[in-house]
Rosetta silent file (secondary structure, phi, psi, omega in degrees, C-alpha in Angstrom):
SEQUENCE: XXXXXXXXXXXXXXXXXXXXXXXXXXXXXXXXXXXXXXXXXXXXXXXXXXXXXXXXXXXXXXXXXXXXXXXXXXXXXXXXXXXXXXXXXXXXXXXXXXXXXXXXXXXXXXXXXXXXXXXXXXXXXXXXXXXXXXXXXXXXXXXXXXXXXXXXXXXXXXXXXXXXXXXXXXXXXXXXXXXXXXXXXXXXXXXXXXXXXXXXXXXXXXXXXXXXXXXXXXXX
SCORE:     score description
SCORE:     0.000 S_00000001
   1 L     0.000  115.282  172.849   12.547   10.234   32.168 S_00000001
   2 L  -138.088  163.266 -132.079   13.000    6.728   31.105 S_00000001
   3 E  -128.014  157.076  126.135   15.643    4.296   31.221 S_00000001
   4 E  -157.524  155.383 -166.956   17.296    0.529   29.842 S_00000001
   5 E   -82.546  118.406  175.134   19.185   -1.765   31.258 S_00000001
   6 E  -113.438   -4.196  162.413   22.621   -2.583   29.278 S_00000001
   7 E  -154.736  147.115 -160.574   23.872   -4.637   32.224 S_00000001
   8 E  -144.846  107.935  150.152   22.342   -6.913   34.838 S_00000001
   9 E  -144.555  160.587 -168.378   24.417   -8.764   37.708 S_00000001
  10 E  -112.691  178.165  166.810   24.171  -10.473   40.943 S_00000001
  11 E   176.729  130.913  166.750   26.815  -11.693   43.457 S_00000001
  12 L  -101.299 -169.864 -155.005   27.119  -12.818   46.967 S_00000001
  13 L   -80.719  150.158  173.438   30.065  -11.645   48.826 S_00000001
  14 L  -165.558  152.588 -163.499   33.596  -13.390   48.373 S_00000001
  15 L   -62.560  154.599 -158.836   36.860  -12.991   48.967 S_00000001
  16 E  -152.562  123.867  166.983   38.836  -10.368   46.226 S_00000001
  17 L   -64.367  142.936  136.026   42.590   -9.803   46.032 S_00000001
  18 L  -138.684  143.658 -161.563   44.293   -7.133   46.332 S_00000001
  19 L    74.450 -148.049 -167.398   47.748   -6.807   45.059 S_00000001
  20 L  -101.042  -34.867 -157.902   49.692   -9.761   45.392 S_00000001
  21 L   -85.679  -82.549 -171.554   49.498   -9.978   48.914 S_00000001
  22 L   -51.782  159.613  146.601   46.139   -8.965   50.184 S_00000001
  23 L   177.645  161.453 -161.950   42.243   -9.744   49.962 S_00000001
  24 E  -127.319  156.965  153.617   39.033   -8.593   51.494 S_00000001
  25 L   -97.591  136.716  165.683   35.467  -10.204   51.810 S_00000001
  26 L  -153.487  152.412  119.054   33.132   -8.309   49.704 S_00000001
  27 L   -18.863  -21.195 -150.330   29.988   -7.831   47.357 S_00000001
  28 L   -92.570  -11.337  138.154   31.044   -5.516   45.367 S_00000001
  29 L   -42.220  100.907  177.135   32.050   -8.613   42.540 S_00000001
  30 L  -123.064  164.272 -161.148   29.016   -9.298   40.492 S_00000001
  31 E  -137.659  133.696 -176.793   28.459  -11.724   37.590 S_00000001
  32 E   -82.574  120.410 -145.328   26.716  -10.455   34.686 S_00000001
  33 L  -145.998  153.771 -101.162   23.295  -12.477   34.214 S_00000001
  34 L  -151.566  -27.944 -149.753   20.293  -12.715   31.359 S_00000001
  35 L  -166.820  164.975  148.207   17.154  -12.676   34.145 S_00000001
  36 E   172.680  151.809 -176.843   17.344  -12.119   37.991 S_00000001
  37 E  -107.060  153.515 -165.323   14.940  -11.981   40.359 S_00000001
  38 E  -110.124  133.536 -163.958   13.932   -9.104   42.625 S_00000001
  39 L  -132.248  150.759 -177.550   12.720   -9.844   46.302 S_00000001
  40 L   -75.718   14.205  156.509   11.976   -6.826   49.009 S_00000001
  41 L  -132.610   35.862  164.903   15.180   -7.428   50.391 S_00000001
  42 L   124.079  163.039  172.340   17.404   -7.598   47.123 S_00000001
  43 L   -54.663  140.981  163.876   17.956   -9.974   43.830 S_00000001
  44 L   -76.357  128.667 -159.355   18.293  -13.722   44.694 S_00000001
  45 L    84.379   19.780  175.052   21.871  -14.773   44.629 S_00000001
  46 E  -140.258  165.669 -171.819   23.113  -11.174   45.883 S_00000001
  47 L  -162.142  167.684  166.586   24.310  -10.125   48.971 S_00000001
  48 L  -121.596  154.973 -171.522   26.318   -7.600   50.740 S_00000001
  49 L   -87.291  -53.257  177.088   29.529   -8.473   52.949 S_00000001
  50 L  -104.677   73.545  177.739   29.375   -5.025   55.474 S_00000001
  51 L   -78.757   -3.529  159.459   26.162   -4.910   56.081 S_00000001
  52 L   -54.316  -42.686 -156.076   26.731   -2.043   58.912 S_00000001
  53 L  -126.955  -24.771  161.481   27.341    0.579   56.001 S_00000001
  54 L  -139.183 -164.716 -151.150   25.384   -1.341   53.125 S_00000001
  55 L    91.385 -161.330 -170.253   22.409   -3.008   52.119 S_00000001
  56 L    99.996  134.265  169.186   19.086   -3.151   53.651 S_00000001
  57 H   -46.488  -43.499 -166.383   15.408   -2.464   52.497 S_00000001
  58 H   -81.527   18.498 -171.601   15.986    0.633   51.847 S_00000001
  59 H  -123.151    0.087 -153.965   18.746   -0.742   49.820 S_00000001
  60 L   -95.845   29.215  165.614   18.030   -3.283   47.765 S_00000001
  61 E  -147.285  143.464  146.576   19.011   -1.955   43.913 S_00000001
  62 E  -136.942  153.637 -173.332   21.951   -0.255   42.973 S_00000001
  63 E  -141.208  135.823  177.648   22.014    1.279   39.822 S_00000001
  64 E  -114.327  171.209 -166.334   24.811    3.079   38.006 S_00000001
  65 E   -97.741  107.841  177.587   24.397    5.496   34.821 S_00000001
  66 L   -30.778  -41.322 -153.039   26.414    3.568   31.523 S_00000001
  67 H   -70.598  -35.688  175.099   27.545    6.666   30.571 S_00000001
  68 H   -34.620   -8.184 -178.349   30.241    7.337   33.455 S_00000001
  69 H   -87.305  -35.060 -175.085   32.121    4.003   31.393 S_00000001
  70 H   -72.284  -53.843  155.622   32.943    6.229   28.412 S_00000001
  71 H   -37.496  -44.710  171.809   34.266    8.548   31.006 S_00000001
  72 H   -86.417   -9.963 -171.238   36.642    6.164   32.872 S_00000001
  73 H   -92.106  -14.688 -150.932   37.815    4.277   30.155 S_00000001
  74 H   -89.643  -37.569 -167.315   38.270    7.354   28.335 S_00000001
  75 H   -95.305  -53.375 -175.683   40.287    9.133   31.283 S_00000001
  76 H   -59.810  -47.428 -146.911   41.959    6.073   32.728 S_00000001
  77 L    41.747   59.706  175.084   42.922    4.080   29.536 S_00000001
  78 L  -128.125 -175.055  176.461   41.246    1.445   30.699 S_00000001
  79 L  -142.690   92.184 -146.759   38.316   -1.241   29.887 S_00000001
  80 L  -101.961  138.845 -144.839   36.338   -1.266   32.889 S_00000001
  81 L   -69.603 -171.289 -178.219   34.762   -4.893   33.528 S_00000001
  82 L   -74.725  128.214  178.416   30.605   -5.251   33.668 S_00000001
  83 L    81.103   13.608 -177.461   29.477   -3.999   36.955 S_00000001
  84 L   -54.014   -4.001  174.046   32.541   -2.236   37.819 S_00000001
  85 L  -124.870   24.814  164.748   31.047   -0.247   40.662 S_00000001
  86 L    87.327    5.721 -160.983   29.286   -3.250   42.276 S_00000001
  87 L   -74.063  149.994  141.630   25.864   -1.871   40.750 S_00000001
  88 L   -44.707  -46.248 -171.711   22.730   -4.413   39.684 S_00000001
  89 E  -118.087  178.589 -167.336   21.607   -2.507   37.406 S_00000001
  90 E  -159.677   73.557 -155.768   23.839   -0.809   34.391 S_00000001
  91 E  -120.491  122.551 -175.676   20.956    2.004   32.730 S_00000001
  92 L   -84.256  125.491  176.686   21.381    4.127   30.061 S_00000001
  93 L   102.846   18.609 -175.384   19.484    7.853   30.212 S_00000001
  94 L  -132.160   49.855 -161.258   19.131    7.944   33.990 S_00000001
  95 L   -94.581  176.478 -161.825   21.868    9.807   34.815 S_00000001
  96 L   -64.452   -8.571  164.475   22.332   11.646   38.614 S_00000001
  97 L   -85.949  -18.421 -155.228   21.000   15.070   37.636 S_00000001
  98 L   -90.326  -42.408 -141.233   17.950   13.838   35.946 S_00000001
  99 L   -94.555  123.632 -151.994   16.923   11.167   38.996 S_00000001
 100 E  -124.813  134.250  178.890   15.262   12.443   41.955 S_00000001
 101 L   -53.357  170.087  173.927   14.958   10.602   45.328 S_00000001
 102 L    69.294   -8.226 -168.330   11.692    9.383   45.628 S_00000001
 103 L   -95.747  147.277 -167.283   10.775    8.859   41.946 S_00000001
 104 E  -106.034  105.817  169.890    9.124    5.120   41.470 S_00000001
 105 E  -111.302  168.679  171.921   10.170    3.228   38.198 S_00000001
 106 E  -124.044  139.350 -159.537    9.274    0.455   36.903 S_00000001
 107 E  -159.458  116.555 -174.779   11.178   -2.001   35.410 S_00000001
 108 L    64.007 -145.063  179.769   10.304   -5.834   33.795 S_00000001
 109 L   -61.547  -44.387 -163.302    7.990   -7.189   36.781 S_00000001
 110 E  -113.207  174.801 -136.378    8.873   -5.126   39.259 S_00000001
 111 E  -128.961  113.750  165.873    8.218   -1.795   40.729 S_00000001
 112 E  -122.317  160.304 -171.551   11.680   -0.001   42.999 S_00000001
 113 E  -140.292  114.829 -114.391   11.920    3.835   44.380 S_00000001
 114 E   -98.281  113.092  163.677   15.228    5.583   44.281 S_00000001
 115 E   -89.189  -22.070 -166.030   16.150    6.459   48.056 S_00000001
 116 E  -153.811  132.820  151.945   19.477    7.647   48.452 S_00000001
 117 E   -74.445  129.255 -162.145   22.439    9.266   46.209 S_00000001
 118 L   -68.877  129.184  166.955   25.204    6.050   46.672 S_00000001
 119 L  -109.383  120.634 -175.395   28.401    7.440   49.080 S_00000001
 120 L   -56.592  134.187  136.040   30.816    5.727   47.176 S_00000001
 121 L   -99.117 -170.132 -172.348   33.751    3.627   49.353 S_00000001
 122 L   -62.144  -23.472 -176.099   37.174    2.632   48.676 S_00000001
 123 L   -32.151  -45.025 -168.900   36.007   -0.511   47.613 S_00000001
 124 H   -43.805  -67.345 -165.962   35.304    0.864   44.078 S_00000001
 125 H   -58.778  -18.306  175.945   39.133    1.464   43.829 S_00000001
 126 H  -113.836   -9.730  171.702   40.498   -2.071   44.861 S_00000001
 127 H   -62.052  -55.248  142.354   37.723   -3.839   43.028 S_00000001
 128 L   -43.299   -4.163 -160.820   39.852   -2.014   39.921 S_00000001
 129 L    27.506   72.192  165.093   42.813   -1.489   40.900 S_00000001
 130 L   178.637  122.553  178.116   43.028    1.959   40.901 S_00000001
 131 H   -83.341  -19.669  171.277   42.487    3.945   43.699 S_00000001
 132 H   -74.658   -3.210 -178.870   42.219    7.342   41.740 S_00000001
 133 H   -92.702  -35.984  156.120   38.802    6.112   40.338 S_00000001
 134 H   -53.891  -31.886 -157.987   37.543    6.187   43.581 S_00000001
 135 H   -91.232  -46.740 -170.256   39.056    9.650   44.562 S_00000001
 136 H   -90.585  -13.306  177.463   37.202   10.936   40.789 S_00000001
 137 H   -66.032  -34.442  175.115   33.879    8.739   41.449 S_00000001
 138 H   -40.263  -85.127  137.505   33.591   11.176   44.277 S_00000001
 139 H    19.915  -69.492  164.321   34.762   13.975   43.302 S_00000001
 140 L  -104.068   29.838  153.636   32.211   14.271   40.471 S_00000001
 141 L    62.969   43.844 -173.561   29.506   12.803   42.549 S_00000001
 142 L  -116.089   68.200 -157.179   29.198    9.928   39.352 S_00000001
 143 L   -95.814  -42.302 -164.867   28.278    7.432   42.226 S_00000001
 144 L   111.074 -143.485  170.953   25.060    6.070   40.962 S_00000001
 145 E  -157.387  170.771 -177.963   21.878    5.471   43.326 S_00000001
 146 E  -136.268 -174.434 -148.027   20.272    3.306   45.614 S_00000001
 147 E  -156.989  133.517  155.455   16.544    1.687   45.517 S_00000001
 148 E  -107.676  147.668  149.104   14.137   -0.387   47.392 S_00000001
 149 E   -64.802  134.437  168.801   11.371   -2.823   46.336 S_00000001
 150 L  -122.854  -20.228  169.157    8.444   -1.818   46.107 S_00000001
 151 L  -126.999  117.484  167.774    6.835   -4.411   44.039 S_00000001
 152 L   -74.182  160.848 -179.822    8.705   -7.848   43.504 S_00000001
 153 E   137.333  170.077 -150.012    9.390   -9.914   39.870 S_00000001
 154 E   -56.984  147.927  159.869   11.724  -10.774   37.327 S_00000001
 155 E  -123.175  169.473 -175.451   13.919   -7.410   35.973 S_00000001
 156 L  -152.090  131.600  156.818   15.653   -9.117   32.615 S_00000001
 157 L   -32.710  112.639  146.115   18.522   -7.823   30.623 S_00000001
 158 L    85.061   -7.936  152.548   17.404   -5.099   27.602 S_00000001
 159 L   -48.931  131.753  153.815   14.155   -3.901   30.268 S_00000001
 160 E   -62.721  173.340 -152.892   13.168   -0.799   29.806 S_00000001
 161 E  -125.374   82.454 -153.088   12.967    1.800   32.563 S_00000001
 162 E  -113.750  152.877  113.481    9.875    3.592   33.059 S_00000001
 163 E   -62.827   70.577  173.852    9.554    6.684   35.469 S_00000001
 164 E   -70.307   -8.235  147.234    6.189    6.377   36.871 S_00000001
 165 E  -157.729  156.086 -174.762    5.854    8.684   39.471 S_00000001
 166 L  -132.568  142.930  160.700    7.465   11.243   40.746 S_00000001
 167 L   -55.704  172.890  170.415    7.485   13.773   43.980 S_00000001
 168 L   -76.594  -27.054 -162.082    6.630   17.394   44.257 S_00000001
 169 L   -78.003  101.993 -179.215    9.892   17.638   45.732 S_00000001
 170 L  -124.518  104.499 -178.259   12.524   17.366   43.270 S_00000001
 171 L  -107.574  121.703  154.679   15.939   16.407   44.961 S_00000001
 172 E   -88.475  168.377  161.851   18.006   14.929   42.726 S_00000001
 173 H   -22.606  -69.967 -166.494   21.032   12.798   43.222 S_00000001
 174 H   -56.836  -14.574 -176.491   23.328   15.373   42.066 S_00000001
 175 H   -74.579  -51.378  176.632   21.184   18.112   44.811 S_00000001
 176 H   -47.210 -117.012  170.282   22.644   15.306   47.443 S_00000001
 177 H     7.868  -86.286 -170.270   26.078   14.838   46.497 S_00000001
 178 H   -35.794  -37.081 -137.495   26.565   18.654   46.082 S_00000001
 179 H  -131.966  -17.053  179.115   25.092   19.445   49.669 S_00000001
 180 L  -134.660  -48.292 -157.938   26.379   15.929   51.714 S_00000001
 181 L   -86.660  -57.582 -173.739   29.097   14.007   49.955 S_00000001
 182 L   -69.519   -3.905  171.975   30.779   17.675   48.856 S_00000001
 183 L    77.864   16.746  177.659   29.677   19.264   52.094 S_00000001
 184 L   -75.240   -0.628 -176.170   28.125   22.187   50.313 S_00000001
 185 L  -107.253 -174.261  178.264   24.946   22.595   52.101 S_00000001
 186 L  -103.147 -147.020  151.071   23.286   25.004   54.589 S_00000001
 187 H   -60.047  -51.843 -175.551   20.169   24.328   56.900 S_00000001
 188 H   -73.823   -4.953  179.795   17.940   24.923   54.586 S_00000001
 189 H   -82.022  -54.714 -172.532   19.289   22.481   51.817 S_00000001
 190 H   -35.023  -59.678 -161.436   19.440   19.768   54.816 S_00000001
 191 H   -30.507  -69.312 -162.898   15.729   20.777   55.433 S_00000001
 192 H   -51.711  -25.408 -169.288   15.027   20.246   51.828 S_00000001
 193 H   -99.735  -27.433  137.730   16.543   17.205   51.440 S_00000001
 194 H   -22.312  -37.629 -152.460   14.740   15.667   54.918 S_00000001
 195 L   -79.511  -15.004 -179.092   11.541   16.969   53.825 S_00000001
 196 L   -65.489  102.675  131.566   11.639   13.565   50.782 S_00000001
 197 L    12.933  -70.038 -179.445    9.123   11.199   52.362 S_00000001
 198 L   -70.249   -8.981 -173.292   11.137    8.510   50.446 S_00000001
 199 L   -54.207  153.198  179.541   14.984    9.111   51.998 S_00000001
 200 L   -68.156  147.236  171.218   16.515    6.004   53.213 S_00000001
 201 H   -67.523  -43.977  155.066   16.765    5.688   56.947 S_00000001
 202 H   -59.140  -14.008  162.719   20.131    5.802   57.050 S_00000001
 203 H   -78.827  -27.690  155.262   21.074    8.471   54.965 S_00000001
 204 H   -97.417   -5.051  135.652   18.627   10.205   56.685 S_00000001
 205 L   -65.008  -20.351  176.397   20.038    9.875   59.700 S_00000001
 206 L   -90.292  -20.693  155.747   23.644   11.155   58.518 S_00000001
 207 L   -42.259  -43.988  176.723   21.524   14.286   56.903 S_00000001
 208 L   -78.600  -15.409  -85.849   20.067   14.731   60.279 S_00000001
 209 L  -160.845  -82.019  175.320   23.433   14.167   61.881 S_00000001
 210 L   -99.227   48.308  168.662   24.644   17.390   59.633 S_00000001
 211 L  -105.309  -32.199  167.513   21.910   19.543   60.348 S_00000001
 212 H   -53.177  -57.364 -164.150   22.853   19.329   64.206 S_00000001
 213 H   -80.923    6.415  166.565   26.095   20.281   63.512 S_00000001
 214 H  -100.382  -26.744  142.692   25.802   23.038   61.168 S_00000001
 215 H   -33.550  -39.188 -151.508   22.928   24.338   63.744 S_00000001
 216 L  -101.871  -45.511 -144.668   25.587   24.112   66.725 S_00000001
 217 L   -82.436  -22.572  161.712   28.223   25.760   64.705 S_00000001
 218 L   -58.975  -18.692 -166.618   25.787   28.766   63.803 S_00000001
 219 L   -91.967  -45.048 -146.403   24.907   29.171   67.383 S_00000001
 220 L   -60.399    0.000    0.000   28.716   29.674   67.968 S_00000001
């Protein structure tokens, strides 16, 4: 499975309208860029705003699949800007069935390893103004992923995407999503999806989180 990058941006967090009225601090605004560099705790010049629910080493790429653009503009009748779901990276041929926690790509200089299928917030939806694109990013689990460094250096605009290793284990995004963001799993999917080495610590604490409670509810 290999990859390239059709969009590249950074941002730190700043305030973003919404409506006429309103506006939040966020990240989720990115500026489309040529070169940026990758550090183990994210590109230089990016940032997150809520760092309680993101961010983090085990956080420090997001990457969304291009094709999901043909889909929204296509459903929406819209023209959705560069970076429209706050991602870094913008990669064509990597989409959330193919990409398995734990798999290690490489990309430009540097080396990152996919940790977590992304749980989308509302953000998505006031960064666009439209709140039903949040409600369908869910929905079809077309969230993207998220990534730590594991080697730092330059990623550039028009890199390829290499998959260079992979687990025995192969949980994909879309195995996630189906079994935690749609609530579809048993014990044994939690198990399975614990047993990746590579899961993010947080995400593997809300995994762990519903493995109690689908335990407690069996005991009932």
């Amino acid at each position: 499975m290999n990859g390239k990058i059709v969009g590249l941006a950074i941002g730190k967090p700043k305030e973003m309208a919404i409506g006429r009225k309103r506006s939040m601090m966020t990240g989720i605004v990115k500026q489309p860029v040529e070169k940026a560099m990758l550090t183990q705790y994210g590109f230089e010049n990016d940032g997150q705003h809520d760092l309680k629910h993101h961010g983090g080493v085990d956080r420090t790429v997001c990457i969304y699949p291009a094709e999901h653009y043909e889909r929204w503009n296509e459903q929406f009748g819209i023209e959705l800007p560069p970076a429209a779901f706050g991602e870094n990276l913008t990669v064509t041929g990597m989409l959330e069935k193919d990409v398995c926690i734990g798999d290690v790509l490489r990309i430009g200089q540097a080396i990152i390893q996919v940790t977590e299928a992304r749980n989308p917030c509302a953000t998505i939806g006031k960064r666009n103004d439209l709140s039903e694109l949040f409600k369908e990013v869910r929905n079809t689990g077309y969230t993207g992923y998220l990534c730590r460094t594991i080697e730092v250096g330059e990623i550039c605009l028009g890199d390829q995407v290499e998959c260079i290793e992979r687990p025995d284990d192969l949980v994909t995004v879309a195995f996630c999503h189906e079994n935690i963001l749609h609530g579809l799993g048993t014990q044994e999917e939690m198990i399975r999806i614990l047993e990746v080495e590579a899961l993010a610590e947080r995400y593997r604490f809300d995994v762990e989180t519903r493995l109690i409670n689908l335990a407690t509810i069996s005991e009932k």
